[in-house]
C-alpha positions as CSV (number, residue, x, y, z in Angstrom):
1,X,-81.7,-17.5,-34.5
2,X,-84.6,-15.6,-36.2
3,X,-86.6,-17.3,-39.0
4,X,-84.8,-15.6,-42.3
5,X,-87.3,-13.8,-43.9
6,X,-88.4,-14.1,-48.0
7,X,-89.8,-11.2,-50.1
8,X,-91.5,-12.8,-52.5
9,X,-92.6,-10.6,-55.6
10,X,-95.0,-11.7,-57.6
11,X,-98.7,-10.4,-59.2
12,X,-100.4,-13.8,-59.7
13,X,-101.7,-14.2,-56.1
14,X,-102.3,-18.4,-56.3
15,X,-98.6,-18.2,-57.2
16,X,-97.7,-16.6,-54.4
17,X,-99.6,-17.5,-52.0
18,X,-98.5,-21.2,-53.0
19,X,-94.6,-19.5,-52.8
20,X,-95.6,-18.2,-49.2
21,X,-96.9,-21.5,-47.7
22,X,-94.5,-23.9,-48.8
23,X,-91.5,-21.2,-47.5
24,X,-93.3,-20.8,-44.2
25,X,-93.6,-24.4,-43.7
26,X,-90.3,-25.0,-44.3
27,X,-89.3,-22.5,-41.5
28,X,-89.3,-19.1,-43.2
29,X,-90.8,-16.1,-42.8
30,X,-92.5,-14.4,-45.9
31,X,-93.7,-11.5,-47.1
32,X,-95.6,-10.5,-50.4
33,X,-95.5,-7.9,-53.2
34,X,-97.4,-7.5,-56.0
35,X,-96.1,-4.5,-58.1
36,X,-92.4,-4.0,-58.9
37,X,-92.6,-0.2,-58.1
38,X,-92.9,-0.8,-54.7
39,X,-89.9,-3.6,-54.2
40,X,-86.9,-1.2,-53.9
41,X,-88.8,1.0,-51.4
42,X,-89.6,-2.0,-49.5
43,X,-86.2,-3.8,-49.6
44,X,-84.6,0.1,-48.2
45,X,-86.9,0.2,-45.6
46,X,-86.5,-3.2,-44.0
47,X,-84.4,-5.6,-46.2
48,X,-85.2,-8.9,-46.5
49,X,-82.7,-11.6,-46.5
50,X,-83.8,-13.1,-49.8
51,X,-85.7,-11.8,-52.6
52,X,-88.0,-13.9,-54.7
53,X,-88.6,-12.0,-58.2
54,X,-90.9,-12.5,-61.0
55,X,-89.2,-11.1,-64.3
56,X,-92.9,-9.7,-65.7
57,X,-94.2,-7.6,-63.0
58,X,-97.1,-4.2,-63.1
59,X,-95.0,-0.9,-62.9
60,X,-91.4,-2.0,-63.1
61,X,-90.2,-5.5,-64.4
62,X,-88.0,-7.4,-62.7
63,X,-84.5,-7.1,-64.3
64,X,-85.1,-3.2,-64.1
65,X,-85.1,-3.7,-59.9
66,X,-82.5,-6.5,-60.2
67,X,-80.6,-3.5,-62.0
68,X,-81.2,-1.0,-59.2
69,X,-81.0,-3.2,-56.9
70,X,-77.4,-4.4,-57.4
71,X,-76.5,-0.4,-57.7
72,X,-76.5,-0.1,-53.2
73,X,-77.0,-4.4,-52.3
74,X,-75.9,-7.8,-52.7
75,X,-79.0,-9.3,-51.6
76,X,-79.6,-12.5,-52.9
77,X,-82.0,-13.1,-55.6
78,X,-83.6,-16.0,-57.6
79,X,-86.0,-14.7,-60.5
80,X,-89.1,-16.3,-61.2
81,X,-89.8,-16.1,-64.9
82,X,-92.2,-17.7,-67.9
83,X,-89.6,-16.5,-70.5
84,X,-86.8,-19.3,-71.0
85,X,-84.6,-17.6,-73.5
86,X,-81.2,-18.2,-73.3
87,X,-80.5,-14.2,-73.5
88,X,-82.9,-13.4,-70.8
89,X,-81.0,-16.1,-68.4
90,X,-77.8,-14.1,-69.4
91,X,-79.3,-10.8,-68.8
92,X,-80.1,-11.8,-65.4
93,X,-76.7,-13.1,-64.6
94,X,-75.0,-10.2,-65.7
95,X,-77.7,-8.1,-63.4
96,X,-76.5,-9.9,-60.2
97,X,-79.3,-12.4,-60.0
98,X,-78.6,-15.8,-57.8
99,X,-80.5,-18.3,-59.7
100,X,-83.4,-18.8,-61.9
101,X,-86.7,-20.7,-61.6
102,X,-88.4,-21.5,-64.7
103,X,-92.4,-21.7,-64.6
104,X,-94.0,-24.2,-64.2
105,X,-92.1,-24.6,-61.3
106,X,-92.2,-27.4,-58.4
107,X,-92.6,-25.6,-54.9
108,X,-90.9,-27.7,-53.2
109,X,-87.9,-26.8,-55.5
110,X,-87.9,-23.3,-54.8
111,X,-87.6,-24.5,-51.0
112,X,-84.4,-26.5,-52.1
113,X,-82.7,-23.5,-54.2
114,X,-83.8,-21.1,-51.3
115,X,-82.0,-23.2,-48.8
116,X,-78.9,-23.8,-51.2
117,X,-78.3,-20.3,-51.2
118,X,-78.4,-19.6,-47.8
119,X,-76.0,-22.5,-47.2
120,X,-73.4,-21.3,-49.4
121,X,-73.7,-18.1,-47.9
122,X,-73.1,-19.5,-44.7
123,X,-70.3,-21.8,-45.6
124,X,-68.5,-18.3,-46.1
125,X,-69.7,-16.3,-43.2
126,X,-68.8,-18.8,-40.7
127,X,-65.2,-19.1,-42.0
128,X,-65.2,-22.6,-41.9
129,X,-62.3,-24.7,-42.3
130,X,-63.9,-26.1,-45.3
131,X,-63.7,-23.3,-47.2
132,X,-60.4,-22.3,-46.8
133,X,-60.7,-18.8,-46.4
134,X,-61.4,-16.2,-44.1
135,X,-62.0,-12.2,-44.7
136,X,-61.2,-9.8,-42.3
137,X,-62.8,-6.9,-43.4
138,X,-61.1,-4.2,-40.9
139,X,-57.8,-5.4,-42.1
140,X,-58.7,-5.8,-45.7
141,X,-57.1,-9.2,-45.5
142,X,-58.1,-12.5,-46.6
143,X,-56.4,-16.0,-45.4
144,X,-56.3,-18.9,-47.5
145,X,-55.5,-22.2,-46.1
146,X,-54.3,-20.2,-43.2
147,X,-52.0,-18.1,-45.4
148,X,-52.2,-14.4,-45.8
149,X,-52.7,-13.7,-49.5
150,X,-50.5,-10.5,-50.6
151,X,-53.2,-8.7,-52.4
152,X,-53.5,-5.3,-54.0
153,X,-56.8,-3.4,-52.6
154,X,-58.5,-4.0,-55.7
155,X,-57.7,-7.6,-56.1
156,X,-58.8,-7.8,-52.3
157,X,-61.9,-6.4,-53.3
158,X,-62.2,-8.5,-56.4
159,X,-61.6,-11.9,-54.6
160,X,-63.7,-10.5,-51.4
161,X,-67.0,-9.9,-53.8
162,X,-66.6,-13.8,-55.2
163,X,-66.2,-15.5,-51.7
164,X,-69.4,-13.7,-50.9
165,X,-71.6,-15.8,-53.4
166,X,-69.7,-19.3,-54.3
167,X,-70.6,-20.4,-57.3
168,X,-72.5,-17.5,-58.6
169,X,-71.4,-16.2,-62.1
170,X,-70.4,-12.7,-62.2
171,X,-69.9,-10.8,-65.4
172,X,-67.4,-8.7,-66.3
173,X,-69.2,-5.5,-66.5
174,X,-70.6,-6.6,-62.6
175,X,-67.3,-6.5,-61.7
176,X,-66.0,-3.5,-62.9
177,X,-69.3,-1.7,-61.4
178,X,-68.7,-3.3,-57.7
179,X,-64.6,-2.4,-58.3
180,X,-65.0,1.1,-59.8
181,X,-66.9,5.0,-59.2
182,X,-69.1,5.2,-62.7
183,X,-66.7,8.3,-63.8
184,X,-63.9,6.1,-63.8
185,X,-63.3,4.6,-66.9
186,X,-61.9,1.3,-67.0
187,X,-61.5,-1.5,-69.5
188,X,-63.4,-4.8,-68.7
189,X,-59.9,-6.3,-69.5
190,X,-58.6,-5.3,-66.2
191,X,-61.2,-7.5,-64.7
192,X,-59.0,-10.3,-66.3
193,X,-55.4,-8.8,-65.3
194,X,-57.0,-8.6,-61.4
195,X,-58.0,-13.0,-62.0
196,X,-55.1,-13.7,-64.0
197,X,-52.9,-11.9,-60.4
198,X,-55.6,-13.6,-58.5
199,X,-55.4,-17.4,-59.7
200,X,-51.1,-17.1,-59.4
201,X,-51.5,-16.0,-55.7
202,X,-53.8,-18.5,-54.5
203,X,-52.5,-21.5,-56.8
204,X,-49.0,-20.9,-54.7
205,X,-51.3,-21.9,-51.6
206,X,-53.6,-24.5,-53.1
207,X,-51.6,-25.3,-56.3
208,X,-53.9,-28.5,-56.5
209,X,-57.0,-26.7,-57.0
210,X,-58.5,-24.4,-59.5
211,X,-61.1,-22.0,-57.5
212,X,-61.7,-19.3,-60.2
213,X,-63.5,-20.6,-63.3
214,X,-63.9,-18.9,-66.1
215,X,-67.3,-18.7,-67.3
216,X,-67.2,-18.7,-71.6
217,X,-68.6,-14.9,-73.1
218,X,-70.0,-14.1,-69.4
219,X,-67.5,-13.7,-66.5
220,X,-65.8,-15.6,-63.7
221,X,-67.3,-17.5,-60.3
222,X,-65.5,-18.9,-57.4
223,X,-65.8,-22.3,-56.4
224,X,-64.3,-23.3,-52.9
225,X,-66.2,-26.7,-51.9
């Protein structure tokens, strides 16, 4: 299997070339940018398969491309960023970032939080037992436990985009943008009637186990380990 490969975006060149060498010695393959205009045109052209983002970047900042970002890809993301306030972490969740890394920073953390998120990613791509669940995408049909879930296309969808990213917190308004066109205008409430159908179905499989947690003025995550 090919070395996954790590845009790491970032104008403080010791920074990154710190980022770089302690990513390629753990087995990855990196590449670097310095300015954020130039990220979305790179990540079109040949897509990485995780991107390392500074919030505070020359020509675009980085919940601007997190922003555009999320509008065509669910690449993963974990933002580098100086600023700790508690508004900016939420501004970044509700964008569709992964996780956070606070500066000063370990390297050898970053490593750890890269490789987590490649992990739970594939814990759901291999359709592991573990999990419980498996998507079959032609079909539009997921499994739990072995069951076929009776699910309406758009809580297919819904429970589809949480399985992708275990653990991550989505928003509301993420949601509704991954669910719904723009000109269709929807209530964030029906984000909550397509959980509340959600957590019946699946609790009739696994009634032991609650795997959609609400997440207090933000959103929802799923949690299958």
């Amino acid at each position: 299997m090919p070395a996954k490969r790590i845009s790491i975006v970032e104008d403080e060149p010791k920074i990154a070339q710190l980022l770089s060498d302690y990513l390629q010695a753990a087995g990855f393959q990196t590449e670097r940018l310095e300015r954020g205009d130039s990220v979305i045109d790179s990540i079109q052209r040949a897509p990485p398969d995780l991107l390392l983002l500074d919030l505070m970047l020359p020509g675009k900042d980085g919940l601007t491309i997190c922003r555009e970002l999320r509008g065509f890809s669910d690449l993963p993301v974990i933002m580098i960023t100086a600023r700790v306030e508690e508004i900016d972490r939420l501004l970044g969740l509700e964008l569709g970032a992964d996780d956070y890394i606070c500066k000063p920073f370990s390297p050898r953390e970053v490593v750890a939080r890269v490789k987590a998120i490649f992990r739970r990613i594939d814990h759901i791509n291999d359709a592991s037992p573990e999990t419980g669940f498996t998507v079959d995408e032609e079909r539009m049909q997921i499994r739990c436990a072995g069951q076929p879930l009776d699910l309406t296309p758009n809580e297919y969808r819904l429970l589809a985009i949480l399985l992708k990213r275990p653990g991550r917190v989505y928003s509301r308004d993420a949601l509704l943008d991954q669910l719904y066109d723009a000109d269709h205008e929807v209530s964030d409430r029906s984000i909550d009637s397509h959980i509340k159908n959600l957590r019946k179905k699946l609790a009739a499989v696994k009634p032991d186990r609650a795997l959609i947690h609400s997440i207090y003025g933000i959103g929802y995550k799923m949690e299958v380990e």
